[in-house]
C-alpha positions in Angstrom: 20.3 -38.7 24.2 17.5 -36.7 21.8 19.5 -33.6 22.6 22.8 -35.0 21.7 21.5 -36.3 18.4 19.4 -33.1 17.5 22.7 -30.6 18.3 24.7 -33.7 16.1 22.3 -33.0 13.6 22.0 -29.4 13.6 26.1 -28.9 13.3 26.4 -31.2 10.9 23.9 -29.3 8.9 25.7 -26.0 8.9 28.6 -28.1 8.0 27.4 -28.6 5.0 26.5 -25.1 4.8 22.8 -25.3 4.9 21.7 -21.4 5.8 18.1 -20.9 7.6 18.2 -17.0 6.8 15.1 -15.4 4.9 15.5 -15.5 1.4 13.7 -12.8 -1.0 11.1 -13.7 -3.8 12.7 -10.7 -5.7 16.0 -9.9 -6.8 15.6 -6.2 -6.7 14.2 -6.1 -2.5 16.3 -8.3 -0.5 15.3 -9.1 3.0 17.6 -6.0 4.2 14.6 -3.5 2.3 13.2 -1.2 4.4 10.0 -2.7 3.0 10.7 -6.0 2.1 8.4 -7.0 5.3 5.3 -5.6 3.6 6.0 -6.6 -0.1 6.7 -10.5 1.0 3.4 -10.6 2.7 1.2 -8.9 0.4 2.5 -10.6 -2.8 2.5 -13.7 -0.7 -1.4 -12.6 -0.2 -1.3 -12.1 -3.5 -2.4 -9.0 -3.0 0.2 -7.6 -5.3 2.1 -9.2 -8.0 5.7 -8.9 -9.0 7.3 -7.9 -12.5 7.5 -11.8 -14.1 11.2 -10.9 -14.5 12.0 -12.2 -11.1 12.0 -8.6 -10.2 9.3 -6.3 -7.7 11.0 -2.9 -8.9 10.0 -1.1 -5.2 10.8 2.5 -6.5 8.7 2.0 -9.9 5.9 4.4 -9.9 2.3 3.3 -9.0 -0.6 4.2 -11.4 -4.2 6.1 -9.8 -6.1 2.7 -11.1 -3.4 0.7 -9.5 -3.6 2.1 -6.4 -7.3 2.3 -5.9 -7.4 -1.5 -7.1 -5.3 -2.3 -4.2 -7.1 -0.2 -1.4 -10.3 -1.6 -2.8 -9.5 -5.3 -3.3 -8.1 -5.5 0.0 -11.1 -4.6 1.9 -14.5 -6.0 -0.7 -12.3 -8.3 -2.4 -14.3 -11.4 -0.5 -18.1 -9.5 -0.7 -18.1 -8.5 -4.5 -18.7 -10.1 -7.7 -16.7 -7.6 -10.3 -18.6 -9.1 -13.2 -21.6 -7.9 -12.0 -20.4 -3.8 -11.6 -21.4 -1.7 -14.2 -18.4 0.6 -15.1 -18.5 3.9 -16.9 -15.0 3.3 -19.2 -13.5 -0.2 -20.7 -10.5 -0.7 -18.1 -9.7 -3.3 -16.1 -9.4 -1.1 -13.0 -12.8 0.4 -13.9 -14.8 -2.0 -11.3 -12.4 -0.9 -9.0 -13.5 2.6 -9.6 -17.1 2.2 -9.4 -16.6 0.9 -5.9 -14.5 3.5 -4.8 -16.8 6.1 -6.0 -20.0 4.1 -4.1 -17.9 4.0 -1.4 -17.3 8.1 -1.1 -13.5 7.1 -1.2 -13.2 8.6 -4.5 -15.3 11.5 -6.3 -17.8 10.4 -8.6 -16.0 10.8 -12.2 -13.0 12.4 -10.6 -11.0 8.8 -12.6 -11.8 8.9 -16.0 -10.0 6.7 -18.8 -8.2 9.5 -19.4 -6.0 9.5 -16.1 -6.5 5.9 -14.6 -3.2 5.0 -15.7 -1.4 8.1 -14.6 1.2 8.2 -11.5 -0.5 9.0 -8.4 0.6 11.7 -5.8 1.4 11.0 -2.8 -1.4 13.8 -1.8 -3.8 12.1 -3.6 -3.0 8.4 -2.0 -3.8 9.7 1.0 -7.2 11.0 0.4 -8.0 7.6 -1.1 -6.7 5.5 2.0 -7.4 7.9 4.7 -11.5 8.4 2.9 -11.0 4.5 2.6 -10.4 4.2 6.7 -13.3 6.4 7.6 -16.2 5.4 4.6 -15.8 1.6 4.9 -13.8 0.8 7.8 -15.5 3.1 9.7 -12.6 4.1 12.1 -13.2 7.4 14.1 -11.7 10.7 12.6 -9.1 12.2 14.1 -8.8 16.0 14.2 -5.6 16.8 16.3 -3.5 18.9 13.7 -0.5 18.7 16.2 0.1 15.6 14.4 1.1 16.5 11.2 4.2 19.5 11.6 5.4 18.8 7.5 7.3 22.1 6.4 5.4 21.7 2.8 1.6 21.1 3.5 1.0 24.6 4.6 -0.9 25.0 1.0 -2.9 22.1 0.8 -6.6 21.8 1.1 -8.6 21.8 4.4 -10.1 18.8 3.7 -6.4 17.4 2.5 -5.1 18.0 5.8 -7.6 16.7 8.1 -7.7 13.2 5.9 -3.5 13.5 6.0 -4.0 13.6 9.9 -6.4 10.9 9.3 -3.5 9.4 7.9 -0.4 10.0 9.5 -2.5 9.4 13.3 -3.4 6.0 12.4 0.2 5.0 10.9 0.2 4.8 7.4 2.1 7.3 5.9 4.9 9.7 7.4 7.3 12.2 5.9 10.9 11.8 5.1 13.2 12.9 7.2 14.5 16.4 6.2 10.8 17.5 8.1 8.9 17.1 4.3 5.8 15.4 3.2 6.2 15.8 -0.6 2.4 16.2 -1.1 3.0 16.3 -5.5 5.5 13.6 -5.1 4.8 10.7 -7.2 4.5 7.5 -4.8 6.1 3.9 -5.1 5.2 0.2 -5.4 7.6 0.1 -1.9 5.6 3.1 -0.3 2.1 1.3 -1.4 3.2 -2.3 -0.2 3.9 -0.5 3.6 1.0 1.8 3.6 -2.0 -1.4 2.3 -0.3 -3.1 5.2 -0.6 -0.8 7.8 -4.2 0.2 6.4 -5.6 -3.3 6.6 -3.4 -5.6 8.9 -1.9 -3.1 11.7 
């Protein structure tokens, strides 16, 4: 008799055109986003925020402050008092700094005032999470270079390239799909939601 009720129930809802599919927060990432996964949890996290318009604008650049703020805060954000770091420049992503730096994920003065609130590269996001992985998560370093088979990272660093293996063997970033990597590429609010996620919760 429970059964009969509860299908009753359930029909007569749809009748009435009740819908049980995922709604998004955002108007600009609907649930069919190739990220919306990782942008619902972390600003549900609140982790990061959205626009205040109603919007998340995925393909909006990310700033070098903005960035580090969210590699760092996702990790220490429970063990540190930011009041309590001394910072080098007025910013509000300066504590954030100062604990990157302590941390080896960042070099000492490499972020200044006068490029905190420039777009980071895609090449550069990596060092910071990949440096992030092996300084404070402590996660072994991986040195196969088969790994990484990107048509435009023949130029980079030594050090770039072990720390985009670091990277790319652990999940976080990949390349697109014509075989690039786009190393001087500027990098997205989407492409940060996914990679935080994978960093911290994968």
């Amino acid at each position: 008799m429970k059964k009969i009720i509860s299908l009753i129930l359930i029909i007569s809802m749809l009748s009435l055109g009740f819908c049980f599919a995922e709604e998004s927060k955002f108007t600009d990432v609907q649930t069919e986003h190739w990220a919306y996964q990782y942008i619902d949890f972390l600003t549900s996290q609140g982790i990061i925020n959205g626009m205040g318009d109603g919007t998340f604008q995925p393909e909006a650049t990310l700033t070098r402050g903005q960035y580090i703020k969210l590699v760092i805060s996702t990790i220490l954000s429970q063990s540190v008092n930011l009041d309590e770091i001394d910072t080098d420049f007025d910013h509000w992503a300066a504590p954030y700094v100062r604990l990157a730096e302590e941390y080896n994920v960042i070099s000492e003065g490499s972020v200044t005032l006068d490029n905190v609130d420039e777009p980071i590269s895609r090449l550069e996001m990596v060092r910071i999470v990949a440096l992030a992985d092996l300084n404070i998560l402590k996660t072994d370093l991986e040195r196969d270079d088969s790994i990484i088979n990107f048509s435009d990272t023949k130029n980079i660093s030594n050090m770039d390239e072990l720390l985009l293996i670091q990277a790319v063997s652990r999940g976080l970033v990949n390349g697109y799909t014509d075989g690039t990597f786009r190393p001087d590429g500027y990098m997205t609010r989407a492409e940060a939601s996914a990679i935080i996620y994978r960093f911290y919760w994968l």
